[in-house]
C-alpha positions as a Markdown table, in Angstrom:
| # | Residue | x | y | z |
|---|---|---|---|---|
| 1 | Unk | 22.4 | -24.5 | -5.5 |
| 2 | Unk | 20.2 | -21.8 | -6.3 |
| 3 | Unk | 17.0 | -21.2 | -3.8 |
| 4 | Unk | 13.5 | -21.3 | -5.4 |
| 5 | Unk | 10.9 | -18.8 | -3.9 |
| 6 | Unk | 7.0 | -19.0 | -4.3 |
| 7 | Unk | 6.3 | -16.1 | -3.0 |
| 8 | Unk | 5.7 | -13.0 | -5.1 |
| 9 | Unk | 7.6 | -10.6 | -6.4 |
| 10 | Unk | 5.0 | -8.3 | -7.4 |
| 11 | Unk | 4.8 | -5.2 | -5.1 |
| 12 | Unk | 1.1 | -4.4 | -4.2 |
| 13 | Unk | 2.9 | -0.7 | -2.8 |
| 14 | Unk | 4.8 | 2.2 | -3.7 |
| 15 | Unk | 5.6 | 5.6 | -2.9 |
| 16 | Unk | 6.2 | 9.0 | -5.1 |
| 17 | Unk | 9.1 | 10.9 | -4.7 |
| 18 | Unk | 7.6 | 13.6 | -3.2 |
| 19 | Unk | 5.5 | 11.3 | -0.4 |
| 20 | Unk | 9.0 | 9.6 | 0.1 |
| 21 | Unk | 10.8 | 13.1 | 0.8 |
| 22 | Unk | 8.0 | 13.3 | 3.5 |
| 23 | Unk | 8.2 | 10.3 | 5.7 |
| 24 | Unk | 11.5 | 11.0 | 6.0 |
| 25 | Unk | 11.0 | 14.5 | 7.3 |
| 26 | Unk | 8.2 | 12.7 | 9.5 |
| 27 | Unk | 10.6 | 10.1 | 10.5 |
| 28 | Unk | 13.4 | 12.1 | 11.5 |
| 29 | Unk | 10.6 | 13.2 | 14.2 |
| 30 | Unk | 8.7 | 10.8 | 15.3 |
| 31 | Unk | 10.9 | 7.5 | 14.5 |
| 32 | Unk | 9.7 | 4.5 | 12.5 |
| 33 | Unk | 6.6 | 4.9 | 10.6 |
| 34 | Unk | 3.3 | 2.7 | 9.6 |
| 35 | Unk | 0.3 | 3.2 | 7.3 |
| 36 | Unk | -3.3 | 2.1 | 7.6 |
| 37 | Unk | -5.4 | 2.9 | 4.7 |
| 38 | Unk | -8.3 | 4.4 | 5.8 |
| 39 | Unk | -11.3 | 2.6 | 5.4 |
| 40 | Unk | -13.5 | 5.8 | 4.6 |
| 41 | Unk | -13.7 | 7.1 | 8.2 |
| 42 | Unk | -12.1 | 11.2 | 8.8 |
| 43 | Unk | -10.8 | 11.3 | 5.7 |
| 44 | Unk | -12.4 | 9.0 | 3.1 |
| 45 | Unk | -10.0 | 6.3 | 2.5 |
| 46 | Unk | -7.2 | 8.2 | 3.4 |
| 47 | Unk | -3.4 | 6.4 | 4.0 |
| 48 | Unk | -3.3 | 7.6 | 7.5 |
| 49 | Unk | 0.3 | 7.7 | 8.4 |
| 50 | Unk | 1.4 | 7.1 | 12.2 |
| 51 | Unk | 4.5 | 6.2 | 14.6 |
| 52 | Unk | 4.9 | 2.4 | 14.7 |
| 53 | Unk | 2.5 | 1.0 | 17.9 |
| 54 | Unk | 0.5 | 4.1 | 17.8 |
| 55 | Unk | -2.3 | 1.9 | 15.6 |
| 56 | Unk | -2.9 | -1.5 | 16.7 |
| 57 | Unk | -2.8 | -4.0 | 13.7 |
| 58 | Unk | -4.1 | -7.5 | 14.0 |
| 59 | Unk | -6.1 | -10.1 | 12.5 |
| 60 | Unk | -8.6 | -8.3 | 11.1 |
| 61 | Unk | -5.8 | -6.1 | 8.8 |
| 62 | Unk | -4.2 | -7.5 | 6.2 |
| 63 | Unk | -0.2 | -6.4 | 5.2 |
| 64 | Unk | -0.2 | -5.0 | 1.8 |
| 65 | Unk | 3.5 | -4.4 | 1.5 |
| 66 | Unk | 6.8 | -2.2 | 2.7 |
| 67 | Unk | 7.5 | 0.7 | 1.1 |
| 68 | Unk | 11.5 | 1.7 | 0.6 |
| 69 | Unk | 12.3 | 4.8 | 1.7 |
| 70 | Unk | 16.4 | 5.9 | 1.4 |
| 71 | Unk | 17.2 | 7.0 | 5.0 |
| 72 | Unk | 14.7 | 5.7 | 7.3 |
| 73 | Unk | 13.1 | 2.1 | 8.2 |
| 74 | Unk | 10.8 | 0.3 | 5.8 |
| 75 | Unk | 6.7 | 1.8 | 6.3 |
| 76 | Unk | 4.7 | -0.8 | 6.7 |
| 77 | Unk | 1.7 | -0.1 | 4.5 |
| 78 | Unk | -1.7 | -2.0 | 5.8 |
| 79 | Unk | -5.6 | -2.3 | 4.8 |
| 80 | Unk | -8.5 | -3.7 | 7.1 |
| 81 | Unk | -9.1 | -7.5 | 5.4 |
| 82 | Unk | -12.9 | -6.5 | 4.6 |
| 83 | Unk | -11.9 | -3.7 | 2.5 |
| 84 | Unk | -8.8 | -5.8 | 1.2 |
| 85 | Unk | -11.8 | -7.8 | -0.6 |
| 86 | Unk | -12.5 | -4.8 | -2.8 |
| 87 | Unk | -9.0 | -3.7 | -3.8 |
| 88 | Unk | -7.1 | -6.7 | -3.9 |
| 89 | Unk | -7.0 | -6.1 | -7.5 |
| 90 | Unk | -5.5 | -3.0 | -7.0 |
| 91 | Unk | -2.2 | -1.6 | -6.8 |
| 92 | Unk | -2.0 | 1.2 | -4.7 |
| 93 | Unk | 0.9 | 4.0 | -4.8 |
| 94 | Unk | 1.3 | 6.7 | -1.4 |
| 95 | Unk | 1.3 | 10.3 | -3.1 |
| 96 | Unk | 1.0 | 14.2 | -1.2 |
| 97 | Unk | -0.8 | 16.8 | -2.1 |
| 98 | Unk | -0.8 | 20.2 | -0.6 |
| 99 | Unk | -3.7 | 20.6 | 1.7 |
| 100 | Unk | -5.0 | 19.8 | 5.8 |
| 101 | Unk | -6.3 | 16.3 | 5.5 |
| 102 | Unk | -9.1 | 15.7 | 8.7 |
| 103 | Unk | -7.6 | 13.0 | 9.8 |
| 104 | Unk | -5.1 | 12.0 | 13.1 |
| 105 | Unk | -2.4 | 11.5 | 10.4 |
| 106 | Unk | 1.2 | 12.7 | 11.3 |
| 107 | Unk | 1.2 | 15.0 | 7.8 |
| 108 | Unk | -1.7 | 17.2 | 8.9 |
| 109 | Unk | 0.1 | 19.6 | 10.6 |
| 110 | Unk | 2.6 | 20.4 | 7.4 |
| 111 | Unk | -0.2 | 21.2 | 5.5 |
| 112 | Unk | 0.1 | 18.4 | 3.6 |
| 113 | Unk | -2.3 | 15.4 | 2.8 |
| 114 | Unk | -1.2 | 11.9 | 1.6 |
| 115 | Unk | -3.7 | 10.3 | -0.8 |
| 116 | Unk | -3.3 | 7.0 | -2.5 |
| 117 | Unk | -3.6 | 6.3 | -6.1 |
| 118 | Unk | -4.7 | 3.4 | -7.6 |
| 119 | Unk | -4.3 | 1.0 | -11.1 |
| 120 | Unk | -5.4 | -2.1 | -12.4 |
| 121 | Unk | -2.9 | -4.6 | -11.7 |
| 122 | Unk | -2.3 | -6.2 | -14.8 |
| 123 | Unk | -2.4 | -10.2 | -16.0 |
| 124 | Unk | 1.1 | -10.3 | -15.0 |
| 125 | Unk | 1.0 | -8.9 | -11.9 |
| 126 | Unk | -2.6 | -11.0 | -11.3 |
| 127 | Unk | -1.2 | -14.2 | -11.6 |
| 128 | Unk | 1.7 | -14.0 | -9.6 |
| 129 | Unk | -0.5 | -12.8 | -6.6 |
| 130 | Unk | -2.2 | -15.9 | -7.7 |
| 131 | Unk | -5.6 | -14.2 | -8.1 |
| 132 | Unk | -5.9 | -15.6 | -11.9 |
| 133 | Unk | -5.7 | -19.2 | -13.1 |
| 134 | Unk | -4.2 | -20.0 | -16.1 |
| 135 | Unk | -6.3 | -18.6 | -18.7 |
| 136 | Unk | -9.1 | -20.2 | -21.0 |
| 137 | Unk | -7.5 | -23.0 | -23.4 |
| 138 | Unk | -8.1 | -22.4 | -27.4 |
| 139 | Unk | -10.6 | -24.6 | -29.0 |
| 140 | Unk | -9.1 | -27.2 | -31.0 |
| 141 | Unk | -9.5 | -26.3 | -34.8 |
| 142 | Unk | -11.9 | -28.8 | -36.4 |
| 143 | Unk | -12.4 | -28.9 | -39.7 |
């Protein structure tokens, strides 16, 4: 019998190419990794990017999602739940740019600065977060 699931699909995370090619160089040196968007402090919202149990999550963070990286163990990508209130509407995606971010990030030192990038997320991807009802029913035609 097939298993039903509530949950949803819809990933609130991703990563480029490029910022995947990273972690893993990172990863290969400092083991498993974590992210902690940046609430505006150092580096303006910054995805700050550190060795897992180096930043202390807890109930004042909120788990936005996993990203898949081929080679190394899933980053754990997480927002303070104050600032989750703003961009919960929000997909966000983990790029790098050339550049020395100012932050304690593990990137820094390779001259290299992840940034996030952000959409919309769209009707689809709204309701199965369940952050949109069903929308407004047509008038019945009278006539």
């Amino acid at each position: 019998m097939p298993h039903t699931d509530d949950r949803p699909t819809t990933a609130r995370v991703a990563v480029t190419p490029a910022a995947a090619a990273l972690l893993g160089s990172l990863a290969a040196r400092h083991g498993p990794l974590m992210f902690h968007q940046s609430g505006g402090c150092c580096d303006g919202s910054s995805p700050m990017c550190y060795p897992v149990g180096m930043f202390t999550t807890g109930s004042g963070d909120v788990l936005l999602g996993a990203l898949e990286v081929d080679g190394i163990a899933p980053v754990e990508v997480y927002m303070s739940r104050s600032q989750f209130e703003y961009w919960k509407y929000t997909h966000l995606t983990i790029d790098v740019v050339d550049g020395r971010g100012a932050g304690f990030s593990l990137e820094v030192p390779e001259g290299k600065r992840f940034l996030t990038r952000s959409r919309m997320l769209d009707e689809g991807e709204l309701a199965d977060l369940g952050l949109v009802g069903p929308g407004p029913r047509a008038a019945p035609d009278v006539g």
